[in-house]
Kinemage of the C-alpha trace (Angstrom):
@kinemage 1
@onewidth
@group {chain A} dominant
@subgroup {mainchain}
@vectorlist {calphas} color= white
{ca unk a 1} P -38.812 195.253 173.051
{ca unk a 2} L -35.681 193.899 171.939
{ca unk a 3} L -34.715 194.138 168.073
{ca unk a 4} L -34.604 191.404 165.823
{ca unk a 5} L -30.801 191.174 165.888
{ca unk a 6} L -30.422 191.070 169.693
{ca unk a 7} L -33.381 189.288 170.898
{ca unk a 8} L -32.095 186.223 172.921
{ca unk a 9} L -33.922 183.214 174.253
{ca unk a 10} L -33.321 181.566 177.653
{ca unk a 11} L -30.492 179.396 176.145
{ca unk a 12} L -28.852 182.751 175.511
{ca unk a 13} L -29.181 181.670 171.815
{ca unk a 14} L -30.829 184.424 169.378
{ca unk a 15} L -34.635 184.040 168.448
{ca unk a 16} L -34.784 184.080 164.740
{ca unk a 17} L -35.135 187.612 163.406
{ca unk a 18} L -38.197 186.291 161.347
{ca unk a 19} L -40.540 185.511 164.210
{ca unk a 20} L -39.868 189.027 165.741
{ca unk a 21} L -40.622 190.199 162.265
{ca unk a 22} L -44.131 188.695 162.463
{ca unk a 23} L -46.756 191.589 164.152
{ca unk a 24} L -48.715 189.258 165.680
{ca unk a 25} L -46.229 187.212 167.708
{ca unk a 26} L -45.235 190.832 168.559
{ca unk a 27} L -48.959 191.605 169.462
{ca unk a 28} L -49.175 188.559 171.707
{ca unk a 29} L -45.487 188.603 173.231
{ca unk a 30} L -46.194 192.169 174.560
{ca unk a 31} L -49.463 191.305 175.727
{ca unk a 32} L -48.503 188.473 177.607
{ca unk a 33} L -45.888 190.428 179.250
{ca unk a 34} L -48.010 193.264 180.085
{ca unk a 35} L -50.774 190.503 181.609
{ca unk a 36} L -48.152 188.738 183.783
{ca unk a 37} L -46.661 191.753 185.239
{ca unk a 38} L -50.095 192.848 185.949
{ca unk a 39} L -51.090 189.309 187.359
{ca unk a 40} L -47.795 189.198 189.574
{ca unk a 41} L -48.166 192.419 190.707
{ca unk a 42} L -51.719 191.945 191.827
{ca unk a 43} L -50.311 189.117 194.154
{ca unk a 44} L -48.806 191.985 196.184
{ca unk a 45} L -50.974 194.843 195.989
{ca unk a 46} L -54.284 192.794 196.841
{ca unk a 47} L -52.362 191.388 199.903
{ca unk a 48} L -51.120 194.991 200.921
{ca unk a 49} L -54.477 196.712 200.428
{ca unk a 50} L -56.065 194.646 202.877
{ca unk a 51} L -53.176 194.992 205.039
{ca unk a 52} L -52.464 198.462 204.934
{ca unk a 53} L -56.515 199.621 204.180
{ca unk a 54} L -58.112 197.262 205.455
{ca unk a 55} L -56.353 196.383 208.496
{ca unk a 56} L -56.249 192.801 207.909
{ca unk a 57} L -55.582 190.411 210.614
{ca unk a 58} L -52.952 187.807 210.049
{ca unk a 59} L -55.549 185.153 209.522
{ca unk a 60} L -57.162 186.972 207.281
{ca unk a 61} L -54.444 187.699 205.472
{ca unk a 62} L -53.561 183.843 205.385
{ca unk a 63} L -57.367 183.380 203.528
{ca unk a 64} L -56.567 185.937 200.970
{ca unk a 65} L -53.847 184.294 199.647
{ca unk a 66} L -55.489 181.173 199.779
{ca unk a 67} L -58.849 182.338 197.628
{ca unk a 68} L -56.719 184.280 195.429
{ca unk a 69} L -54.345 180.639 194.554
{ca unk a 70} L -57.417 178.650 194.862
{ca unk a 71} L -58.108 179.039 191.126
{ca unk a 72} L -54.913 176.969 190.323
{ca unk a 73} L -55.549 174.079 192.214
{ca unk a 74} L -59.325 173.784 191.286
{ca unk a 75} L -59.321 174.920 187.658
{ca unk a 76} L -55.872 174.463 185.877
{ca unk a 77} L -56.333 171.109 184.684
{ca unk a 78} L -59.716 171.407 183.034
{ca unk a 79} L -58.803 174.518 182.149
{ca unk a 80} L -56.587 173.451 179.528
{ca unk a 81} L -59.262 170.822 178.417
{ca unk a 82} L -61.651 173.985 177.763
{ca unk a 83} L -59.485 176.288 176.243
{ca unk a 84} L -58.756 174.164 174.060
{ca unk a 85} L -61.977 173.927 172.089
{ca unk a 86} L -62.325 177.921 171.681
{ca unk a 87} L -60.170 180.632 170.413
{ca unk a 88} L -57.731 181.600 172.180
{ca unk a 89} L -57.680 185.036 171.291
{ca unk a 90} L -60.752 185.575 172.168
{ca unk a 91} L -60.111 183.800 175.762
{ca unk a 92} L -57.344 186.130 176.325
{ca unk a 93} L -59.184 189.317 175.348
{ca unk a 94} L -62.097 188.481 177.454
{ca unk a 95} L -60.152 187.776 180.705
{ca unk a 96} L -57.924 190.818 180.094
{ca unk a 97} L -61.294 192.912 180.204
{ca unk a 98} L -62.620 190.796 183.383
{ca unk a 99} L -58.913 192.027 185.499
{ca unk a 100} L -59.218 194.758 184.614
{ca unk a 101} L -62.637 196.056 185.756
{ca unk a 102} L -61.948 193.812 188.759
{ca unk a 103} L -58.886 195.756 189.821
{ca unk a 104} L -60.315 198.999 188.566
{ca unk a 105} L -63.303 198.407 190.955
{ca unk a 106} L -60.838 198.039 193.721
{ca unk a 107} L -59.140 200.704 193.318
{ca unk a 108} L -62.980 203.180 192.898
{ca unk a 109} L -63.670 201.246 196.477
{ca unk a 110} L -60.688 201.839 198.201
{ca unk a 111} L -60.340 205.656 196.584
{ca unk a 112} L -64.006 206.264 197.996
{ca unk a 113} L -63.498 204.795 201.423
{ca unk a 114} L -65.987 202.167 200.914
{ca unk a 115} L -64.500 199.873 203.782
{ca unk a 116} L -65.129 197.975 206.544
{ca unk a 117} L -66.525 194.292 206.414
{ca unk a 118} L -68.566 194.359 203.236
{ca unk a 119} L -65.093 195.379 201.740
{ca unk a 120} L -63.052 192.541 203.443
{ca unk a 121} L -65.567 189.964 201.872
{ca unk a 122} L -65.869 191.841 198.507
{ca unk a 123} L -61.860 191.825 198.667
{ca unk a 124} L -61.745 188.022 198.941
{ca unk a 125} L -64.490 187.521 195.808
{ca unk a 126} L -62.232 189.750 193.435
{ca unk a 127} L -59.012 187.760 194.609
{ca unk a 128} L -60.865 184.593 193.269
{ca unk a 129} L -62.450 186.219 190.113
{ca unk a 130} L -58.745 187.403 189.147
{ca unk a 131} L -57.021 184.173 190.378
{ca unk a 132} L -59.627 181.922 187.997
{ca unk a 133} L -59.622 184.488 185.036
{ca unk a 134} L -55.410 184.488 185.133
{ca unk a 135} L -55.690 180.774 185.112
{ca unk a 136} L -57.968 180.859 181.689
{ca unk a 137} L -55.066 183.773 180.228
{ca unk a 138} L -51.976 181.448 181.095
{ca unk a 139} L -53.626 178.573 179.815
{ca unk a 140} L -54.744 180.021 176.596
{ca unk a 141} L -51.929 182.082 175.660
{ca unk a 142} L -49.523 178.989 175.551
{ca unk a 143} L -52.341 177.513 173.268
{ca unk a 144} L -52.390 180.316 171.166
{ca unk a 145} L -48.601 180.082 170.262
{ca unk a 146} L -48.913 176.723 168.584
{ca unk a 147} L -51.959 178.084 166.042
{ca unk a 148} L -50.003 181.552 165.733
{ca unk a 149} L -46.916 180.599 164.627
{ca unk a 150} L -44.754 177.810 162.228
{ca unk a 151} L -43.872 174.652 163.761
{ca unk a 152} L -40.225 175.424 163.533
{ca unk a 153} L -40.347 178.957 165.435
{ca unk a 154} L -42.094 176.788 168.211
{ca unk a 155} L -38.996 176.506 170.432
{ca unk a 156} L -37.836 180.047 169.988
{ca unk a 157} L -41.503 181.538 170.600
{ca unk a 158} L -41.658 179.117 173.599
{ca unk a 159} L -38.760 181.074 175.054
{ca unk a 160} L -39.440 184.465 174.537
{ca unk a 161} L -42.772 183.750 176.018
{ca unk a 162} L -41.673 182.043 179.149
{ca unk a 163} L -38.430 184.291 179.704
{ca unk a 164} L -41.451 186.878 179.999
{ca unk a 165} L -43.338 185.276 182.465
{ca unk a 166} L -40.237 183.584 184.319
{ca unk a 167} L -39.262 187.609 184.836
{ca unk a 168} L -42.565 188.351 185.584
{ca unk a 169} L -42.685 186.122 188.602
{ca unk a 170} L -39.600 187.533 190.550
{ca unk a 171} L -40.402 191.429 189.182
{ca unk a 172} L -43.903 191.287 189.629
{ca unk a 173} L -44.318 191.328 192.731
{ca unk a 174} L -41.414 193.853 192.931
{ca unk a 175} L -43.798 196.137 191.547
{ca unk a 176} L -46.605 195.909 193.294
{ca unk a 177} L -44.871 196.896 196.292
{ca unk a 178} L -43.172 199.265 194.827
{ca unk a 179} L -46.430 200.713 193.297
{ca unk a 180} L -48.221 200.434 197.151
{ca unk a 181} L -45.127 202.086 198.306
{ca unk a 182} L -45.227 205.381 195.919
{ca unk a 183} L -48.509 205.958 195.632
{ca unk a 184} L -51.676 203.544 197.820
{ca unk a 185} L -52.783 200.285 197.521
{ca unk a 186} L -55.829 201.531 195.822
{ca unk a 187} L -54.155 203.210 193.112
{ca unk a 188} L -51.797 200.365 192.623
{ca unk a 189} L -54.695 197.946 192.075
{ca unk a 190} L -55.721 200.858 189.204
{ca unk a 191} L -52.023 200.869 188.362
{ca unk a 192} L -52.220 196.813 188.216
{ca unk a 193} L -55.731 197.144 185.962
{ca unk a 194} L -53.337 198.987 183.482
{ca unk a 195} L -51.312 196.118 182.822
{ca unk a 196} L -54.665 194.162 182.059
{ca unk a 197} L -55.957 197.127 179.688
{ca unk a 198} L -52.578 197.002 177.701
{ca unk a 199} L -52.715 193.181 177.299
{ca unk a 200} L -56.298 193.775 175.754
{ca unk a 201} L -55.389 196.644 173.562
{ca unk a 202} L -52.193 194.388 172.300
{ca unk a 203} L -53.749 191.269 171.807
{ca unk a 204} L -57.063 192.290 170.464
{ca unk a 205} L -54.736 193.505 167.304
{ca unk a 206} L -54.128 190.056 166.226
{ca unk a 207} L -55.621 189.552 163.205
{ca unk a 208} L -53.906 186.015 162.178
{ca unk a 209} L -57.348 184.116 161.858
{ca unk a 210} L -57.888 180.924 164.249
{ca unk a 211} L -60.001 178.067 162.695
{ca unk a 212} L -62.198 176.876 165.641
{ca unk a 213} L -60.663 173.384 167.028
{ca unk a 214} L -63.096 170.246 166.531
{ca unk a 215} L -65.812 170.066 169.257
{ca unk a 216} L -66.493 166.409 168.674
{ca unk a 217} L -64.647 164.742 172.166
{ca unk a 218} L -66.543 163.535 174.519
{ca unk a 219} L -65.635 164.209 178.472
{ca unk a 220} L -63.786 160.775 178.922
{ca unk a 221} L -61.221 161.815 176.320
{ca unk a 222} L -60.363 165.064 178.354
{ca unk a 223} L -60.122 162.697 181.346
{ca unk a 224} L -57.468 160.379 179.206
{ca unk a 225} L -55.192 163.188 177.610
{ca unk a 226} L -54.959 164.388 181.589
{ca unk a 227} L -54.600 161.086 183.108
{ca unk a 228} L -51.499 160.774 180.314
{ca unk a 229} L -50.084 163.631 181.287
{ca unk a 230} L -49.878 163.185 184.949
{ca unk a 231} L -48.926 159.134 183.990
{ca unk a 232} L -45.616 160.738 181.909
{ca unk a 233} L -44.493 163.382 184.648
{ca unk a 234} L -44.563 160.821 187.490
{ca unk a 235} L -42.809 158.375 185.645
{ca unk a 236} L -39.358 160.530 184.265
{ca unk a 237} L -37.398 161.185 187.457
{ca unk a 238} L -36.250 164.541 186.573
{ca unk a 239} L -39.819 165.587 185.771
{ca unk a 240} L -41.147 164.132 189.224
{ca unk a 241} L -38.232 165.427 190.868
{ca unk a 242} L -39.116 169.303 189.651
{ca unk a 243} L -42.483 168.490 190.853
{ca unk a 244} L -41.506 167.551 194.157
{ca unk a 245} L -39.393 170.279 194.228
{ca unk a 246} L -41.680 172.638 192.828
{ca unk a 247} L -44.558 171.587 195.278
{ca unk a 248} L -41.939 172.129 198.406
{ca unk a 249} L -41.095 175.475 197.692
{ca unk a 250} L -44.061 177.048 196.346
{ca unk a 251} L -45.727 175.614 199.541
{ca unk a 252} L -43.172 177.080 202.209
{ca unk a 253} L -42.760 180.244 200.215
{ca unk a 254} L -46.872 180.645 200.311
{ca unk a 255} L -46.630 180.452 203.887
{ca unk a 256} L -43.651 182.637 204.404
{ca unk a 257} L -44.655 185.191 202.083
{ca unk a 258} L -47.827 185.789 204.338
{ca unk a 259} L -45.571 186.343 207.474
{ca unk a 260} L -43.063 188.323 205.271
{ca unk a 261} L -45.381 190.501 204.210
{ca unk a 262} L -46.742 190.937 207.860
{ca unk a 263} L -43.423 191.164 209.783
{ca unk a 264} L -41.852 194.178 207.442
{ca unk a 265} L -44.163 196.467 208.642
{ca unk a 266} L -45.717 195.389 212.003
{ca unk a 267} L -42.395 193.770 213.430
{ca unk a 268} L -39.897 196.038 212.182
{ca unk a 269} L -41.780 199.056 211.657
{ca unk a 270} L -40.971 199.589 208.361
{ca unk a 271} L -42.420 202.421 206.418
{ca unk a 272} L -44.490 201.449 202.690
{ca unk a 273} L -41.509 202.738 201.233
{ca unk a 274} L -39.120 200.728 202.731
{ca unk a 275} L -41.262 197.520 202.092
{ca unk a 276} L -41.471 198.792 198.802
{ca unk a 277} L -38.106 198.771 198.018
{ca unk a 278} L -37.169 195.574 199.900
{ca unk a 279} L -39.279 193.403 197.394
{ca unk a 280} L -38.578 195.640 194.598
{ca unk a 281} L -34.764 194.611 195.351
{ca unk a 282} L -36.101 191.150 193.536
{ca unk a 283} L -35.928 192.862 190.151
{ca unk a 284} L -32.596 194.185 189.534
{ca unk a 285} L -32.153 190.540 190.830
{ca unk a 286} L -34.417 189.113 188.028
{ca unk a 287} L -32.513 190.885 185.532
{ca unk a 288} L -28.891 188.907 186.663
{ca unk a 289} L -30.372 185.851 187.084
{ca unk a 290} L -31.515 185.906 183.415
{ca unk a 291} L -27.955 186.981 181.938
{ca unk a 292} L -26.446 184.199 184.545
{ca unk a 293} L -29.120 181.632 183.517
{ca unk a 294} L -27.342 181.762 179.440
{ca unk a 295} L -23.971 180.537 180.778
{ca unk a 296} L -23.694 179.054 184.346
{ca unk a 297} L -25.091 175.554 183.245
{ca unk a 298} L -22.946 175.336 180.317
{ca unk a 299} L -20.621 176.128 182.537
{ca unk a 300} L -21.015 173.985 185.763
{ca unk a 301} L -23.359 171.813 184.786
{ca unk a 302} L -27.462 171.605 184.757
{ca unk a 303} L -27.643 169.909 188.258
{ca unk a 304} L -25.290 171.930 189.980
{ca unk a 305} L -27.093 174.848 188.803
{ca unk a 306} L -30.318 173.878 190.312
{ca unk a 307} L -29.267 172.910 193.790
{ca unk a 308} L -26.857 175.764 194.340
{ca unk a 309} L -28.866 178.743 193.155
{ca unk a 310} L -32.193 177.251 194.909
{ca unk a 311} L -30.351 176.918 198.163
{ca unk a 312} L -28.628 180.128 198.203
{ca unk a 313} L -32.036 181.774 196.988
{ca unk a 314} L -34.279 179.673 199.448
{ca unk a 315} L -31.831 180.302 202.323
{ca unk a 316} L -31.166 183.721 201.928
{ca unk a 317} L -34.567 184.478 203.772
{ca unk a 318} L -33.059 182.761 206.918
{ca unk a 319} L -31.521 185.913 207.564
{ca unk a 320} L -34.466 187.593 207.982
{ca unk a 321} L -35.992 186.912 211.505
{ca unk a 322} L -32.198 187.881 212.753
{ca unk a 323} L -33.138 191.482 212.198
{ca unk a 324} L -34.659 194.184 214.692
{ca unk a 325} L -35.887 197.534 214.314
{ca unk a 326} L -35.907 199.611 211.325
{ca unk a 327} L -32.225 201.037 210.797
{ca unk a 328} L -29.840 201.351 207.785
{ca unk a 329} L -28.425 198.030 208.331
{ca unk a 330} L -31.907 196.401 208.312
{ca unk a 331} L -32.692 198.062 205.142
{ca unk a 332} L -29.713 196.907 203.643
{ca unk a 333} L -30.090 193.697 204.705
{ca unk a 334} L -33.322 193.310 203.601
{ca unk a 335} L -31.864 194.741 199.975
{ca unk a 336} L -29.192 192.241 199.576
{ca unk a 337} L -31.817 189.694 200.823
{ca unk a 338} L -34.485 190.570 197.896
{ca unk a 339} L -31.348 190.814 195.114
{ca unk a 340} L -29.776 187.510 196.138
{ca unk a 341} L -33.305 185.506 196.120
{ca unk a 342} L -34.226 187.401 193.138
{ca unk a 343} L -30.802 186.174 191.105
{ca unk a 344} L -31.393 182.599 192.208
{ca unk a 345} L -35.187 182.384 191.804
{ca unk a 346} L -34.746 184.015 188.211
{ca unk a 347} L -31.720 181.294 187.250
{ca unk a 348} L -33.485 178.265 188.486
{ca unk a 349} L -36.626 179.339 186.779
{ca unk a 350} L -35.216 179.558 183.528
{ca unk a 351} L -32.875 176.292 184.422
{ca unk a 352} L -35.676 174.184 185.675
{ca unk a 353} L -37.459 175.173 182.067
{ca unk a 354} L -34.769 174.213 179.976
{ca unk a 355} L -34.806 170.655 181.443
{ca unk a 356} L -38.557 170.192 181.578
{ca unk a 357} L -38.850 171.053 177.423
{ca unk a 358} L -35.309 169.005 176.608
{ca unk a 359} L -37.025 165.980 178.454
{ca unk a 360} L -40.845 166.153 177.134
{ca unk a 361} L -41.640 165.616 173.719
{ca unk a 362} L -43.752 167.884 171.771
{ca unk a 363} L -46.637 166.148 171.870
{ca unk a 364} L -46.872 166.387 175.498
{ca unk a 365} L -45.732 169.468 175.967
{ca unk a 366} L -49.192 171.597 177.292
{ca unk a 367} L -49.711 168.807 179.398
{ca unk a 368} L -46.835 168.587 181.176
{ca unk a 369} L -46.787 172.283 181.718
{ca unk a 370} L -50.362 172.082 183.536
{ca unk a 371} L -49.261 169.174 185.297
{ca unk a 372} L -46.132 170.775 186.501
{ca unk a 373} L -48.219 174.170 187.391
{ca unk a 374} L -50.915 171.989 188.958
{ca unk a 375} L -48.608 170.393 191.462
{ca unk a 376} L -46.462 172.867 191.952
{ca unk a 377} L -48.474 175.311 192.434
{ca unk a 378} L -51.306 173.631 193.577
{ca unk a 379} L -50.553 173.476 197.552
{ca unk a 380} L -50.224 177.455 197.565
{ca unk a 381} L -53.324 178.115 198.861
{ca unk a 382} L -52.768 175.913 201.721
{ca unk a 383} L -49.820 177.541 202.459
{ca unk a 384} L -50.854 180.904 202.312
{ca unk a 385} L -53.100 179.568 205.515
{ca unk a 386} L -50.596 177.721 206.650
{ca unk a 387} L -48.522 181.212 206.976
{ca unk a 388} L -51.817 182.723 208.418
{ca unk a 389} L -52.063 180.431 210.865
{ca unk a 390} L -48.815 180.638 212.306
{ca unk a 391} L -48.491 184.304 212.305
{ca unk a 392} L -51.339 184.328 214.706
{ca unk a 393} L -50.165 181.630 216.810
{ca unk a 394} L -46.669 181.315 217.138
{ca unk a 395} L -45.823 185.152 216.781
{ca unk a 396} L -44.289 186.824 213.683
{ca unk a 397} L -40.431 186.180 213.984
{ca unk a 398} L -40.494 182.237 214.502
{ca unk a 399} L -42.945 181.880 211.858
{ca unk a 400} L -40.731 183.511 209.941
{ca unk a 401} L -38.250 181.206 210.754
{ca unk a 402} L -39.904 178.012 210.528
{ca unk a 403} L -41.383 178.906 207.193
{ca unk a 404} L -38.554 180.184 205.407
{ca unk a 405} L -36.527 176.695 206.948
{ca unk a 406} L -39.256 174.941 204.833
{ca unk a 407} L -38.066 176.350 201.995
{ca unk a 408} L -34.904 174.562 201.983
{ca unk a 409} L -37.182 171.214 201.571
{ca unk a 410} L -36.711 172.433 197.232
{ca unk a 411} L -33.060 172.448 197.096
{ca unk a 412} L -32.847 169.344 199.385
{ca unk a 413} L -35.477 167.316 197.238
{ca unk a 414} L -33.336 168.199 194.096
{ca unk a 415} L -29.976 167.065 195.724
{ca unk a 416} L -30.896 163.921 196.829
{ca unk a 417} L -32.374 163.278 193.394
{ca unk a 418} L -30.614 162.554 189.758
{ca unk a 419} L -31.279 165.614 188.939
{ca unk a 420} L -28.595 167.024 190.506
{ca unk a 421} L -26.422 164.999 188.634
{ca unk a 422} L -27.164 166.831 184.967
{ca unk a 423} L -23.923 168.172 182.980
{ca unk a 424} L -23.641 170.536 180.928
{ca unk a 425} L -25.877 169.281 178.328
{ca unk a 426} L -29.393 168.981 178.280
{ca unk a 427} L -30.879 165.433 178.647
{ca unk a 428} L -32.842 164.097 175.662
{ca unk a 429} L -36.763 163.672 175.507
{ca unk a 430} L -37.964 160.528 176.034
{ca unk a 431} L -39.111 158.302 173.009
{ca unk a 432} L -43.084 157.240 173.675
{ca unk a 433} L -46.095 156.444 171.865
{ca unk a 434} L -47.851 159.561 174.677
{ca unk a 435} L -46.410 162.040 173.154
{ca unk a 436} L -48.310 161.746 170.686
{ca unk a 437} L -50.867 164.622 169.993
C-alpha cells in the first residue's frame, strides 16, 4: 500500500495524506483491491478449468463466458437501485463470503475428481452465482465511498478506488493464468477464493457506522433516476461516444478472448506455462500504462490519447493468428503481444475515466457509471458465444482473425467522433437540473 506521501491518483496528482490516514478508507481500498483481483482472475481460471479439466468444447466454452457476464447485462441497473437502500458494508461482506465458498467448492470438486457432466452444468451455475454476486460488490462498494468519506476527499477516493480496479482488469486475468499455469485450475479457483476471503476479513473491519438510507420510494422512482441516467449519457457526445466505443470492444474482445484462450493451447500447442505467462505479460503492461496514463494526455492531448493507445492495444492481437507452432519466437511474440495490449488497455482505461468524471456532474455520477458498465459491458455475454460459435465453425485461426479485426471497431468509433478531438485539458461537466441528487 502506498504511503501517505507518495500515494498518487490517476491524474498523477497526490491523494491527500489525510484520507490514507483514515483506517477505514484503508479497510475498504484494500478490500476492494483484493475482491477485483479475485473477480478478474476468476474470469480466467473458471474458463481454463473447464478447458483444461473439463475438456470443454469450444461451444461450451463460448456459454461459459456468456453465463458468467450474464449477471451484468441482467442485473447492473437495478442493482444499483437495490443497493442503494441497504448498507453497503454489509452487501460487500456478504458477497465476499458467497465467492468465496463458490470458488472454494470448485476447487474441493475439481481436487476430488468429481467430473464429468454433472460438473460441466454445476460449472456454469457457479459462473452465474459469482458473475451476479460481483455485480452486487462493484455496485455497492462505489456506494459505500460516498457515506465513508468527506465530500471533499470524494475525487481523490474515487481515484484510488478505480486506479485499483482499472489495474485489476488488465492484471487480473494475468493471474489467473498465471495461477492455472503454476499450480491447476482447481487450486487456482482456491487461490481466486483467497482474494474473496481477504476482501471479507478487510472490509468487515470497518467500523465507521452507516445510517440505513430512507426506504420510502416507490418502484417508479427507481425507474426515473435510471431513465435519467441513460437520458444524460446518450445525450453528451463524448459520453455516448465511450459507450459506443466501450460496447465495440468489450463485444469483439468477448468473442476473441474465447478463441484466444482456445487457440494457445490446442492450435499452437502451448504448454499451461506458456499460456500462463503470455497473459501474465498483461501486467508488467498494466503497471506502464498507469505511469504513462499521468503524463501522455497532458502531453498530446486527451483525444489523441484515446485513439492511439486503443488502436495499438486493439491491433496488437492481429498478430496473433500469423503464428505457428510453439517455438521461442512464438513465445516472444505472444510476450510483446500481452505487454503492448496491456500498456494501452491500462492508459485508455484510466484516460477514458478521467473524461467520463470531468464531463458528469456529481449528482449523476453512480448513474452514469452503471450506465456506462451496462452498455459497455452489457453485449459480453453475447460475445463470448459469438467467439464460441466461430471457433467451432470457422476453425480456430480465422476466428481469431475476424474477432480480433472487430476490435478495431473501438478505436475507429472514437476517431470518427469529437472525442478525438480533446486537448490537453479536461472538458468541463455539463450544467443541468439531472444532476441533481
Amino acid at each position: 500500500m502506498p504511503s501517505a506521501s507518495s500515494a498518487v491518483s490517476d491524474s498523477g496528482r497526490p491523494v491527500p495524506s489525510s484520507l490514507w490516514r483514515d483506517a477505514d478508507f484503508r479497510r475498504l481500498w484494500m478490500g476492494q483491491t483484493a475482491s477485483q483481483l479475485g473477480e478478474h482472475a476468476s474470469l480466467v481460471v473458471l474458463p481454463l478449468f473447464a478447458v483444461l479439466t473439463l475438456n470443454a468444447s469450444a461451444g461450451q466454452l463460448g456459454v461459459l463466458r456468456a453465463v458468467g457476464q450474464a449477471p451484468i447485462l441482467l442485473l447492473s441497473l437495478f442493482v444499483g437501485a437495490w443497493v442503494d437502500r441497504w448498507r453497503t458494508r454489509t452487501t460487500m461482506v456478504l458477497t465476499d463470503v458467497g465467492r468465496t465458498l463458490a470458488l472454494g467448492a470448485a476447487a474441493v470438486a475439481g481436487l476430488f475428481g468429481w467430473l464429468g457432466l454433472p460438473a460441466l452444468l454445476a460449472l456454469l451455475a457457479l459462473a452465474f452465482v459469482v458473475g451476479a454476486l460481483s455485480v452486487f460488490f462493484d455496485v455497492a462498494y462505489q456506494a459505500s465511498l460516498v457515506r465513508l468519506v468527506k465530500r471533499d476527499q470524494l475525487v481523490w477516493g474515487n481515484s484510488a478506488l478505480e486506479g485499483s480496479r482499472s489495474a485489476a482488469q488488465i492484471g487480473g486475468p494475468a493471474l489467473g493464468g498465471a495461477l492455472v499455469s503454476l499450480l491447476s485450475a482447481p487450486i487456482a479457483a482456491a487461490s481466486s477464493a483467497l482474494f474473496f476471503a481477504l476482501s471479507f476479513l478487510s472490509i468487515r473491519r470497518i467500523r465507521r457506522i452507516e445510517s440505513i438510507p430512507e426506504r420510502s420510494e416507490r418502484p417508479p422512482r427507481v425507474w426515473r433516476r435510471i431513465h435519467e441516467g441513460l437520458r444524460f449519457v446518450a445525450g453528451d457526445t463524448a459520453l455516448r461516444t465511450v459507450c459506443l466505443a466501450s460496447a465495440a470492444f468489450q463485444f469483439s474482445f468477448a468473442a476473441m478472448m474465447t478463441v484466444y484462450l482456445l487457440f494457445l493451447p490446442r492450435q499452437l500447442h502451448l504448454s499451461g506455462t506458456v499460456v500462463g505467462l503470455a497473459l501474465a505479460a498483461a501486467g508488467p503492461g498494466a503497471l506502464l500504462g498507469s505511469l504513462l496514463a499521468a503524463r501522455l494526455p497532458s502531453r498530446f492531448g486527451y483525444g489523441a490519447v484515446l485513439v492511439y493507445a486503443a488502436a495499438l492495444g486493439d491491433g496488437v492481437f492481429l498478430c496473433v493468428p500469423a503464428l505457428h507452432g510453439s517455438s521461442a519466437v512464438t513465445v516472444a511474440a505472444l510476450l510483446a503481444v500481452g505487454f503492448v495490449f496491456g500498456t494501452s488497455g491500462q492508459l485508455v482505461s484510466v484516460t477514458v475515466m478521467a473524461v467520463r468524471q470531468a464531463v458528469t456532474p456529481d449528482g449523476m455520477q453512480g448513474r452514469v457509471a452503471a450506465t456506462i458498465t451496462f452498455v459497455g459491458m452489457g453485449l459480453t455475454p453475447l460475445g463470448s458465444l459469438l467467439g464460441g460459435f466461430l471457433a467451432q465453425e470457422w476453425g480456430l485461426r480465422t476466428s481469431l482473425l475476424v474477432t480480433a479485426a472487430g476490435m478495431m471497431l473501438s478505436p475507429v468509433v472514437m476517431a470518427l467522433s469529437p472525442l478525438a478531438r480533446l486537448g490537453r485539458a479536461l472538458p468541463a461537466a455539463q450544467d443541468t437540473s439531472d444532476g441533481a441528487p
